[in-house]
N, C-alpha and C positions, 0 to 999 in steps of 0.2 A: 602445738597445732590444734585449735579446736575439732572436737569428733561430732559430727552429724550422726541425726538418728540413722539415715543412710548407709551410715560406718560401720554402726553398730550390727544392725539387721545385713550387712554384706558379710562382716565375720560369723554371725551366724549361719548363716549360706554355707558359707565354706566349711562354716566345722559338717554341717549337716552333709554336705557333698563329701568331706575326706570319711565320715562315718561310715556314710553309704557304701566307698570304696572298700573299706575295711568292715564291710556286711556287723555292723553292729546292729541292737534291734531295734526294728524298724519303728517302734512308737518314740524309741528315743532321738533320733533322727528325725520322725516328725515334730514332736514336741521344739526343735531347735529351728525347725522349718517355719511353724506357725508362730513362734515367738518374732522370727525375723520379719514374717508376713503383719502382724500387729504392731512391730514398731516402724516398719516404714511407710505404714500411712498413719501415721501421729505426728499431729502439729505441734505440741509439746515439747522444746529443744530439752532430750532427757540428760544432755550432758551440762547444757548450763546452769540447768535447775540444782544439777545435784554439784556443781564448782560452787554456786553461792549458797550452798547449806543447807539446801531444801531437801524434802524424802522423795526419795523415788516413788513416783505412783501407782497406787497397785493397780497389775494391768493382766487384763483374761489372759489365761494359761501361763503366765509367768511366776514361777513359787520362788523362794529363797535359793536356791540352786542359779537358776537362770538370773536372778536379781542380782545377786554377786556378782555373775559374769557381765551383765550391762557395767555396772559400777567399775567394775574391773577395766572394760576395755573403755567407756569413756573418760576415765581418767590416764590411762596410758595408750591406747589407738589399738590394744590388742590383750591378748587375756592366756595364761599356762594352759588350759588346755587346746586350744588354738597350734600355738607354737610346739606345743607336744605333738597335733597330729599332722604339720606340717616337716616335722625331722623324719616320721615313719614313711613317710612317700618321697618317690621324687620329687624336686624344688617344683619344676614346670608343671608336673598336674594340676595344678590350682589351676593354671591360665589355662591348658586345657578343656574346664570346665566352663570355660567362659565360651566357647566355641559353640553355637547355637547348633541345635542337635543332636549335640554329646553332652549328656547327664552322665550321672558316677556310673550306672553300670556298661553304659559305651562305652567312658574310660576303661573302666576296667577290663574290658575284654582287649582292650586297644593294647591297654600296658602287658594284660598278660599274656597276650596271643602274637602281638607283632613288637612288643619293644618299645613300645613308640613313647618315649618320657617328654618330649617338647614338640612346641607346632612347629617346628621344621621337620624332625622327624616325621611326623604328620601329613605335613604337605608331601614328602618324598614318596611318602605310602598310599599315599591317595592318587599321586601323579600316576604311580608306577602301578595302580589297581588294584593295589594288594584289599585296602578294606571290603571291597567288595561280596568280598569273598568267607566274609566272616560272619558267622551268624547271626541275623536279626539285621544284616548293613544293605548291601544290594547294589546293582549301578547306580540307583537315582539317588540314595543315601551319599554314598560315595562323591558323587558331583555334588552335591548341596555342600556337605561338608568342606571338600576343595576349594568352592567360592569364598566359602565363610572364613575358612583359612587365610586366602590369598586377598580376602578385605583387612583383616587382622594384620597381615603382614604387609602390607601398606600404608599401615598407620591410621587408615579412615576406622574413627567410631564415632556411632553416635549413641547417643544416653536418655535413656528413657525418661519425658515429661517430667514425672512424678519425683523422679531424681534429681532430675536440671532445677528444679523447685528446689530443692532441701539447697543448696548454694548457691541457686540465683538471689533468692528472693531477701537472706541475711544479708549478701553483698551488697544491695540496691540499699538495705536500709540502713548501713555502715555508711554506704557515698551519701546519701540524704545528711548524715549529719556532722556534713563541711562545708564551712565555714562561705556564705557568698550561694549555695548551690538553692537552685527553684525545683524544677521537675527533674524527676528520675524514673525512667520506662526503661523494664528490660524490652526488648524489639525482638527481629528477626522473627525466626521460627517457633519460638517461647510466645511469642505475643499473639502470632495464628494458630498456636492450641494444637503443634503437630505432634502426633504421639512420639516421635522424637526429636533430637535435638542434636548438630554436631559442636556447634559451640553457640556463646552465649554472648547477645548483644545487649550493650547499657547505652541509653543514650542521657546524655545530664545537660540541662542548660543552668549556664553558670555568669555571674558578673567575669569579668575580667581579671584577671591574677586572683583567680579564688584557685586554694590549694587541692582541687579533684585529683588533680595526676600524681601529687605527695601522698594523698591521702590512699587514693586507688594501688600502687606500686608499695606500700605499707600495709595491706589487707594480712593478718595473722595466716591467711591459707594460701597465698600468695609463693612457688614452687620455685618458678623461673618468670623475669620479664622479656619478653621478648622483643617489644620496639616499648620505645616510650618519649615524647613528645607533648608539645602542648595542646592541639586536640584530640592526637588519637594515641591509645596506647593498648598494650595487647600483652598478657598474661598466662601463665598454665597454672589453674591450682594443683594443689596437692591429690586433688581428685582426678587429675587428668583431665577435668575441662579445660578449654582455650576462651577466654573472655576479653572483648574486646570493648574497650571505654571511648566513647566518643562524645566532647564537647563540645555545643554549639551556642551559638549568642540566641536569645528567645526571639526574636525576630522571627530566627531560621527555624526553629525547635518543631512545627507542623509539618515543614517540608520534608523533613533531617526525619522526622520519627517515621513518615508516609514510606519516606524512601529506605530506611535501617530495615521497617515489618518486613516489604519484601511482599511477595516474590519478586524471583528477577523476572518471571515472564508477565505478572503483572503488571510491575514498572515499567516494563517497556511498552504494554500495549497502553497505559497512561500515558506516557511519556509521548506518544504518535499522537494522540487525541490532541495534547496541547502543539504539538508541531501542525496539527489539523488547526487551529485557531488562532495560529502565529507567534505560538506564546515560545517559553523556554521552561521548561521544569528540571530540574534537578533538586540536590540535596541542601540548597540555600534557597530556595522559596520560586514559585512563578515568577516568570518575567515577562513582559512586553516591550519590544526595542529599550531591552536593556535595565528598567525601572520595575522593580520588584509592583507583583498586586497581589500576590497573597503569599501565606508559606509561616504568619505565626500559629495558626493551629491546621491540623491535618480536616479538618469542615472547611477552611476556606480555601484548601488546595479543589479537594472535591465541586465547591460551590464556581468557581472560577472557571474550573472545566464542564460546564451543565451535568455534575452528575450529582445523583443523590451520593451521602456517604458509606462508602463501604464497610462493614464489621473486618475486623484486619481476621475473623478465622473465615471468608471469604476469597481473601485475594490470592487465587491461584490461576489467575485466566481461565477459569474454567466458567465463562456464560456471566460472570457478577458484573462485568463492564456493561453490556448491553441491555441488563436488567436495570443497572442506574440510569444508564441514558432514558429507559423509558421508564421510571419509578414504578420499574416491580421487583425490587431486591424483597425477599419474604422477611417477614419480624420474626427475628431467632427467638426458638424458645428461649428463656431465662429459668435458671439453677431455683426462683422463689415459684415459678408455673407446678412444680412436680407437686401435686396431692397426698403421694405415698409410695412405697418401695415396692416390689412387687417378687423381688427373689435375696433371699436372707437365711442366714443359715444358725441353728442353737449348738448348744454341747448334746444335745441328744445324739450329732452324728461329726461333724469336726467341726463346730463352732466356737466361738469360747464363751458366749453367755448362754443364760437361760433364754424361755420364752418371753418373761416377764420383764428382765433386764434391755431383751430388744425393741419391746413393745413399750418399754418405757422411754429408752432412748429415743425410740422413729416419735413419740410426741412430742417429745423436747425437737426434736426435727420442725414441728408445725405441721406433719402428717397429721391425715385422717383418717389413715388405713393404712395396714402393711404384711404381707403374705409373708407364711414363714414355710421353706420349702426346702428342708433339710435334704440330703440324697436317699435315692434307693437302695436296698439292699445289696446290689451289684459291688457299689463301693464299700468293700470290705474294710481297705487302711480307716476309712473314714466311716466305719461302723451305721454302716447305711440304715433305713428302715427297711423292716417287712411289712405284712400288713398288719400284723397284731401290736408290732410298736406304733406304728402309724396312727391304728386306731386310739391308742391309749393319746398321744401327744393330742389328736384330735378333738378329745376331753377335755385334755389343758386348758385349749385353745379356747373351747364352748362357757369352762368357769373360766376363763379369765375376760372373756368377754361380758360374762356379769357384772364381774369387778372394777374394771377398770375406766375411767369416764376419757373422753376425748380422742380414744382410740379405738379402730374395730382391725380386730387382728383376722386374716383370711387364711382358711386350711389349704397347703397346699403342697406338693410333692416336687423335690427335682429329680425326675426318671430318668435312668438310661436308657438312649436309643440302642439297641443291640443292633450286633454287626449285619442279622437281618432285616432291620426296622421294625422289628417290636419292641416293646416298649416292658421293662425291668418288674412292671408289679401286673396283676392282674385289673382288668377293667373293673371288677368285682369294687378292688380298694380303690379304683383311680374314679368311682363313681361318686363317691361319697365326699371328692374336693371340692372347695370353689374353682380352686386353678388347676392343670399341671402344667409344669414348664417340663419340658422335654431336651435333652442334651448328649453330646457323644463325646464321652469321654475313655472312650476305646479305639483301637482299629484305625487311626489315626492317616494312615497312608495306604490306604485301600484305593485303586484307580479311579478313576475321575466319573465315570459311568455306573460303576459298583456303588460309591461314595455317595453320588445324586441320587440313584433310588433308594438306598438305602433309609436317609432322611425325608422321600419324596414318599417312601412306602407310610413311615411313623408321622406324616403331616395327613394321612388319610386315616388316623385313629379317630373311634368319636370323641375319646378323650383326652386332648392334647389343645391347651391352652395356646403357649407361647416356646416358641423356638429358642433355647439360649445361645447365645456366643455361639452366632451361627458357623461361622470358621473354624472354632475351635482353637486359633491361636494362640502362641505365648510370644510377644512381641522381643523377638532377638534371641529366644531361646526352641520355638519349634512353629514350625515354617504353617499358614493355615491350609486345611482340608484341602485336593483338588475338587473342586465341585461347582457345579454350572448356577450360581447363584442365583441368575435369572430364572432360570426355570425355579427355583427354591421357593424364589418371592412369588411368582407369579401361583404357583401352586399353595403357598399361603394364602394370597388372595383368592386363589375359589372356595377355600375351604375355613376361611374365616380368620384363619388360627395370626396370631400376631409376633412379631421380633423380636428380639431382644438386641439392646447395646449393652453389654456387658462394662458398667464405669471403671471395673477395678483396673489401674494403670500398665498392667502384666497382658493386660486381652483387650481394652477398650476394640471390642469387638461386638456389634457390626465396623465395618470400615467407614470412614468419609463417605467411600464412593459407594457402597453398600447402602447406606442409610440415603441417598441422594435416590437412589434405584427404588428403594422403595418406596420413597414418599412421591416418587412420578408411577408408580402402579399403586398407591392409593390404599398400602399397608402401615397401618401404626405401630409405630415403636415405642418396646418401654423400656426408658432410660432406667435403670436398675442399679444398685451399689454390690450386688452379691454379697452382703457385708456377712464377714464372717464373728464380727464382733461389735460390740456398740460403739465401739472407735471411728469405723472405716464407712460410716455412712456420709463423713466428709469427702471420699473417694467422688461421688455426682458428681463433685463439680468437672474432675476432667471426662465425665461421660456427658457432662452438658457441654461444656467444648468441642468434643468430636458432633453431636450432634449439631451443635451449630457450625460444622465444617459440614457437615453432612447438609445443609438448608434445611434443617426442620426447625419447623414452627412449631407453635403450642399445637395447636390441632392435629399435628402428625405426632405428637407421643400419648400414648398410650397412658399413662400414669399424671399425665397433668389433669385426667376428669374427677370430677367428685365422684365421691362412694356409690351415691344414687345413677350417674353416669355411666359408672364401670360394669357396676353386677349384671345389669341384663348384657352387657358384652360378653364378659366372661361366660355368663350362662349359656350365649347359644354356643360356644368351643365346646360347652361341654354336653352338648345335648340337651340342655335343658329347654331348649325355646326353638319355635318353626322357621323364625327369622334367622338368615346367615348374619354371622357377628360384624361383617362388611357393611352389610344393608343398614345396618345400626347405629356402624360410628357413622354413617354419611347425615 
């Protein structure tokens, strides 16, 4: 069964989670954490490289220790110390930790305070109120938990983007090469860029008796089939996706792919359009009494019904129909529009390259700038800055900006918002940045009123750039911030200060509907990699996908301006100029 880098960086998860259980120390645990974070946003298949004979690559933070264990478990799907620390616990803890909200040391209170070894147990103890009652849980802990539960035990899961990718995308290009086959689109909810995914659509157009459904039902990760048929057939990998193959003659292939992206509240408000014009649309192409007029590409489904063409990360009924009818759907920004990164992190604080390795990298990117904005000293695991290391990295920053040609690297800090709304270093150091990003990486479930001033107090500092991962989310693993977003943006807006969308796949945070809010209150957003290594600055692109689910344009993000564009922005965040940073970008 071949092993995805997914696989690999999942088993280190878990070793890191059974660690944590069993309190080993905690750099070692993270060491196993941010190897797992490095290989699963690498494009790089690390397991085939190393089947056909090639070396492993050396990769930030991974030494001969860790290098063994990739090796180890992509060649057998799992590794001795793995299996060693799954004999020490209960079998079920593992799935436990898959339980969004419970990290190891919930588990562990769970296991050691009430018993609880499986999520039935679980659910009984959550029905019956017991967690509640346990330290650091509470009622609304307790119900969150329960839900997350009784989704689990349902069977419904959905699989993060970024993951649906690692088995989508070798699938598609395994069916690409049989025998007879033209186009191969994965569809559905993969194809509208939703940060997750419950299962996965292929749609293939193929000559007639070409072998798709031999070929597709013989996939090496192929678990169980479910139905199987000559156009449609339906599969589990071994990953627990459900993938569904669907064959259509090209003809149909425009209407078939229109209709596979989805949505279903989309399709149906198309679908009335053309019942408004007398037509028939379905999943074989327009009709008119009967005789097909469009339906071989998805432009002349669109052009048939007077509409402009929709982008498929668009079609959610939410306003894109009525914008086509009158050609004002906005021109998404594009992944080549970004100028530069704007939050990035070295090994000065938990990164794994240098200053010079990432500033080397964002050029090779085709950047012309890129802020490097390690954490404050708050974050201890991640050996934050103060100001006396700040200012030394600050220096770096100054000769390397001597040195270096086609890149201007920007000083800049990632602060903690404290639970009061002040801000982790003194105005003193935070003077002397081009940026700070600002962010709350504490306190996490503080009430909805506390929660809003608190980030409402730290957005009226004078020196306070840009908002991060304004949620604070981790998508399926901790639920985002309660807090009145509206008022967030809108208090952004009077104060200059700008968004962030956080691209990396765990947070792609601002939301859709978040980044849509803001770019109608007339705040820029800067699509960002938070790249902890020179790896993961490929992560943009699913932050350009959410924002083009969001309807931003190039001129609503923040990071698509040139260098000369950007500084005096940044300058008034930071007091340096009379003009608000608002009045600027307009």
């Amino acid at each position: 069964m071949p092993v995805h880098n997914a696989d690999i960086a999942r088993a280190f998860e878990e070793i890191a989670d059974l660690l944590e259980i069993e309190e080993a120390n905690p750099f070692r645990v993270r060491a196993y954490r941010n190897a797992a974070r490095t290989l699963g946003g690498l494009r790089l298949d690390i397991a085939a490289t190393i089947s056909e004979g090639g070396e492993l690559p050396k990769l930030p933070g991974i030494g001969a220790d860790l290098a063994n264990k990739i090796r180890e478990i992509a060649a057998t799907g799992t590794c001795g110390l793995l299996e060693r620390l799954k004999t020490e616990l209960p079998p079920a803890i593992t799935e436990l930790l898959r339980i969004p909200g419970l990290g190891p040391k919930r588990v562990k209170v769970l296991y050691h305070d009430l018993g609880v070894h499986t999520i039935e147990q679980l659910h009984e103890a959550a029905r019956e109120g017991r967690v509640r009652s346990l330290a650091g849980f509470g009622e609304k802990t307790e119900l969150g938990i329960l839900q997350s539960v009784e989704t689990r035990l349902s069977g419904a899961r959905r699989f993060k983007l970024a993951l649906a990718a690692q088995y989508a995308q070798p699938l598609a290009a395994y069916l690409r090469q049989a025998e007879g086959v033209g186009e191969v689109v994965i569809a559905g909810s993969f194809r509208r860029w939703r940060e997750t995914v419950g299962d996965i659509d292929i749609l293939v157009s193929a000559a007639p008796g070409a072998p798709v459904m031999e070929r597709f039902a013989s996939y090496g990760e192929v678990k169980e089939v479910l139905a199987s048929g000559p156009a449609r057939s339906s599969v589990i990998l071994a990953s627990g996706i459900q993938v569904d193959l669907r064959v259509v003659a090209e003809g149909s292939f425009g209407a078939a792919l229109h209709y596979f992206t989805g949505s279903k509240a989309h399709n149906i408000a198309v679908r009335r359009i053309a019942q408004e014009k007398g037509l028939k649309l379905n999943e074989y192409g327009v009709f008119r009494r009967g005789k097909p007029v469009a339906g071989k590409t998805e432009a002349s489904v669109f052009e048939v019904l007077g509409l402009e063409f929709i982008p498929p990360e668009l079609r959610e009924d939410a306003g894109e129909i009525e914008a086509a009818r009158r050609g004002r759907l906005p021109r998404l920004v594009e992944r080549s529009d970004l100028r530069g990164d704007l939050h990035t992190h070295t090994r000065a604080t938990d990164g794994r390259a240098s200053v010079r390795e990432m500033a080397l990298a964002a050029r090779e990117q085709r950047f012309s700038y890129l802020a490097i904005t390690d954490h404050s000293r708050r974050e201890r695991m991640a050996h934050g800055l103060d100001p006396r290391r700040l200012a030394k990295q600050m220096d770096e920053i100054e000769r390397l900006n001597g040195q270096l040609e086609g890149i201007t690297l920007l000083k800049g800090i990632e602060v903690d918002i404290l639970e009061d709304g002040s801000l982790d270093l003194p105005d003193s150091a935070l003077a002397q940045l081009d940026l700070v990003i600002g962010a709350v990486h504490s306190h996490f479930r503080l009430p909805r009123a506390r929660q809003t001033e608190r980030i409402l107090r730290a957005l009226d500092r004078s020196h306070i750039s840009v908002l991060a991962h304004p949620s604070a989310r981790l998508i399926g693993e901790r639920e985002p911030c309660d807090v009145d977003m509206l008022r967030i943006i809108r208090k952004a807006r009077d104060r200059g200060v700008f968004l962030e969308l956080d691209a990396q796949p765990d947070r792609l945070d601002l939301s859709d509907i978040h980044c849509r809010m803001a770019k109608d209150e007339g705040v820029p957003v800067a699509v960002n990699s938070d790249a902890h290594s020179a790896l993961e600055f490929d992560n943009l692109r699913f932050g350009i996908g959410q924002a083009r689910r969001g309807w931003l344009e190039r001129s609503d993000v923040l990071n698509t301006r040139t260098l000369a564009e950007l500084k005096p922005l940044l300058a008034a965040t930071m007091g340096r100029s009379p003009r608000r940073a608002k009045r600027i970008a307009k």
